[in-house]
C-alpha positions in Angstrom: -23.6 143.1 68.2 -25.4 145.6 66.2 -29.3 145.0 66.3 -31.5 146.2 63.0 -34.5 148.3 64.1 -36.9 145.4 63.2 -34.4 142.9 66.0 -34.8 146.2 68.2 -39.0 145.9 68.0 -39.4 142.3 68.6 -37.5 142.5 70.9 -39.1 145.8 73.0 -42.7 144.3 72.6 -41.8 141.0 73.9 -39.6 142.5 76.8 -43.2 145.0 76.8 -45.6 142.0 77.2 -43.2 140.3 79.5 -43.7 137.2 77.0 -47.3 137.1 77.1 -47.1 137.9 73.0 -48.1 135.7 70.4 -46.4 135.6 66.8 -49.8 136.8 65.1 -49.7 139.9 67.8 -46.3 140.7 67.6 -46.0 140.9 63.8 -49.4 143.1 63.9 -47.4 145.5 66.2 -44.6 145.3 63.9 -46.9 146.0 61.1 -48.6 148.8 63.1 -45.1 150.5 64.3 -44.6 150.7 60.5 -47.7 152.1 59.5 -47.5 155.1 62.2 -44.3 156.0 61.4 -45.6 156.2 57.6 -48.3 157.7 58.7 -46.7 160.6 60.6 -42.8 160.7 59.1 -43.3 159.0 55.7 -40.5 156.8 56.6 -40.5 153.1 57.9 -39.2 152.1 60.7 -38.0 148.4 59.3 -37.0 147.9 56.2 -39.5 145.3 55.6 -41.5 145.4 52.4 -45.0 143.9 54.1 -47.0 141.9 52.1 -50.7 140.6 52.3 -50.4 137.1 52.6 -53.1 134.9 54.1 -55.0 137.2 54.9 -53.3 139.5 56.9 -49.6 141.9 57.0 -46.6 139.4 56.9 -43.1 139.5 55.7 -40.5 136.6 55.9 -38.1 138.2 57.3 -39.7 137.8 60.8 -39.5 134.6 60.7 -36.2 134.7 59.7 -35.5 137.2 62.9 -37.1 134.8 65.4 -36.1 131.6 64.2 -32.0 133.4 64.4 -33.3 134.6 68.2 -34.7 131.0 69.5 -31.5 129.4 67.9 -29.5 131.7 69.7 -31.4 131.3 72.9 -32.3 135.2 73.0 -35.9 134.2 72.5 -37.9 131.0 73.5 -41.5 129.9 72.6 -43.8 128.2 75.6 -47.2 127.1 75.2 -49.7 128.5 77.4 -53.5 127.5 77.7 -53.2 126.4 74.1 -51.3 129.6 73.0 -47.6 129.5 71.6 -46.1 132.5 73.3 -42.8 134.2 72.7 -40.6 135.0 75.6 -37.1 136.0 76.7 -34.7 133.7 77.3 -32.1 136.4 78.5 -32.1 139.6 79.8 -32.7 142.3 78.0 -32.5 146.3 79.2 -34.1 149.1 76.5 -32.4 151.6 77.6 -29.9 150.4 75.0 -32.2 150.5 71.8 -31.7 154.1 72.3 -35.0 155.2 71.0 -36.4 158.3 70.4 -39.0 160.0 72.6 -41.3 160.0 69.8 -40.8 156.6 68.7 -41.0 155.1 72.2 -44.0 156.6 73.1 -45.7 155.7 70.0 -44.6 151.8 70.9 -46.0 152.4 74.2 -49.3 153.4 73.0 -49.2 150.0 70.4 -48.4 148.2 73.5 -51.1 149.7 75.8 -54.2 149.5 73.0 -53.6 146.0 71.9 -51.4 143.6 74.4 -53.0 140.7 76.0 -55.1 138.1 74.3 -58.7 139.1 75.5 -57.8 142.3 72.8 -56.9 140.1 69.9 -60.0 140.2 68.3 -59.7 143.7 68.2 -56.5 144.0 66.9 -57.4 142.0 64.3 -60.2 143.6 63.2 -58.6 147.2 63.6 -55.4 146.2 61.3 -57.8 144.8 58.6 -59.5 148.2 58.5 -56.0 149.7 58.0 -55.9 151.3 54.4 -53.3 149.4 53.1 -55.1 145.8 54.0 -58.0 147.4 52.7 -56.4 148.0 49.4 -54.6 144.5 49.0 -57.9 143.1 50.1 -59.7 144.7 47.1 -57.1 144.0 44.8 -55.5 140.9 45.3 -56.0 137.3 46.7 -54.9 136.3 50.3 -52.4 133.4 48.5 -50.5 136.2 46.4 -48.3 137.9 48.8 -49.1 141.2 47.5 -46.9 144.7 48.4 -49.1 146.5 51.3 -48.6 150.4 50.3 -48.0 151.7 53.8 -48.1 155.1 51.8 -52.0 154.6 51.6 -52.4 155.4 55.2 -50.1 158.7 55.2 -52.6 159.8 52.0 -55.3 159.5 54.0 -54.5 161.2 56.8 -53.0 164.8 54.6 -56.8 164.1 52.5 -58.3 164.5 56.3 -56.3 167.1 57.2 -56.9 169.0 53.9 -53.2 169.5 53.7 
């Protein structure tokens, strides 16, 4: 079975946190895998089209993705000191996402800044500061589900670069 690319990252960041990964930090690393890859390719990795919805980056689809992956027993939830957690429920080897150099070292680095609750806080705090979430923020309502323009941050960066 063919996995899409946003299957491929759940699936690397929970195999990554060895299932110590809530659902608010593992769609922030989706989110942030996105951004980057804006950010330095100006290409997504997913085709999601994020949205700011209650008060944060979301997008159906990942719910869509996880509910398929707990029905299929690829993926199960536990609750752990009064966290839901998403773990494996099979094995799974990333040698067979077959990803880039590039793009698994810039995983790697999401993984290694933000995994493990105590850094929650943070990561919170650090994607709200993102300039798309700034944006929506400014212009729209948390209720609204309003098109995050990943583009925002890739602006930024050629502005800072002078480029």
């Amino acid at each position: 079975m063919e996995l899409s690319m946003l299957e491929k990252l759940i699936l690397y960041f929970v195999v990554k946190t060895k299932g110590f990964i809530s659902k608010t930090q593992l769609v922030k690393f989706l989110y942030l895998a996105d951004l980057y890859s804006v950010k330095w390719t100006e290409k997504q990795l997913t085709d999601l089209d994020w949205r700011y919805y209650q008060f944060g980056p979301w997008h159906e689809k990942i719910e869509q993705v996880l509910k398929n992956f707990y029905q299929t027993n690829v993926l199960q939830e536990s609750c752990e000191n009064q966290t839901n957690l998403i773990k494996l429920s099979s094995k799974i080897e990333l040698e067979n996402f077959k990803f880039s150099k590039g793009l698994e070292l810039m995983l790697n680095n999401i993984h290694r800044e933000w995994a493990g609750s105590q850094k929650l806080d943070s990561l919170l705090n650090y994607v709200y500061q993102t300039v798309p979430m700034i944006d929506a923020q400014k212009y729209h309502q948390p209720e609204e589900k309003a098109i995050l323009n990943l583009q925002l941050e890739r602006q930024k960066l050629v502005e800072e670069l002078g480029v």
